[in-house]
C-alpha positions, -999 to +999 in steps of 0.1 A: +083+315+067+068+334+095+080+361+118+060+364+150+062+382+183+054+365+220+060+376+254+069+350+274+043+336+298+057+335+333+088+348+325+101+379+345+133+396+353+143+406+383+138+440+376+097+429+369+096+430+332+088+403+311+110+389+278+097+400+246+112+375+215+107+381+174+115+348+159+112+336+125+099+302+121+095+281+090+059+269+086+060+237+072+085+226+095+076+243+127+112+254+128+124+282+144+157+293+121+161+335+137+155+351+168+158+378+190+146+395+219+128+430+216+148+455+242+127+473+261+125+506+249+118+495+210+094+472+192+088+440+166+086+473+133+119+479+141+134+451+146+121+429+123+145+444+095+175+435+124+166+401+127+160+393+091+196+410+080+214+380+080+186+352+069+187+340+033+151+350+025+159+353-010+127+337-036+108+328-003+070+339+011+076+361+045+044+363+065+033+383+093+004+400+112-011+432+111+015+449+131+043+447+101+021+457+074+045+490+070+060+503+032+093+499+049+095+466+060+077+455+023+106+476+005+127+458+027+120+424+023+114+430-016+140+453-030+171+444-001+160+408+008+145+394-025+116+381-012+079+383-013+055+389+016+020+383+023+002+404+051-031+403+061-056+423+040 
């Protein structure tokens, strides 16, 4: 599975900013299964751990970009989640 981050194109509030969403997609598939929008005052580090919480990860491949290659989030998804990651080197 994947987690990625997009802002949405052409998509702005009222007050002028755009919609930020961290979803987590299943690769084979092209299934989105988790998602959530990024407040404004935080990021896709931190939340990724949120949206994750309550996904059954457990024995599966997590992959992500550059911006989630943080010891946290790989203790995370190892020693809470079960799971295995693969980030790009």
């Amino acid at each position: 599975m994947a987690v990625d981050g997009k802002v949405l194109k052409g998509v702005v509030r009222a007050e002028g900013t755009q919609v930020h969403l961290l979803s987590v997609f299943l690769h084979g598939q092209g299934v989105t299964i988790a998602q959530k929008e990024i407040a404004r005052k935080t990021n896709e580090i931190l939340e990724l751990r949120n949206l994750l919480s309550d996904v059954d990860i457990t024995g599966k491949v997590v992959t992500a970009d550059a911006l989630h290659t943080q010891r946290e989030t790989a203790r995370f998804l190892v020693e809470d989640k079960k799971a295995d990651y693969l980030y790009p080197g």
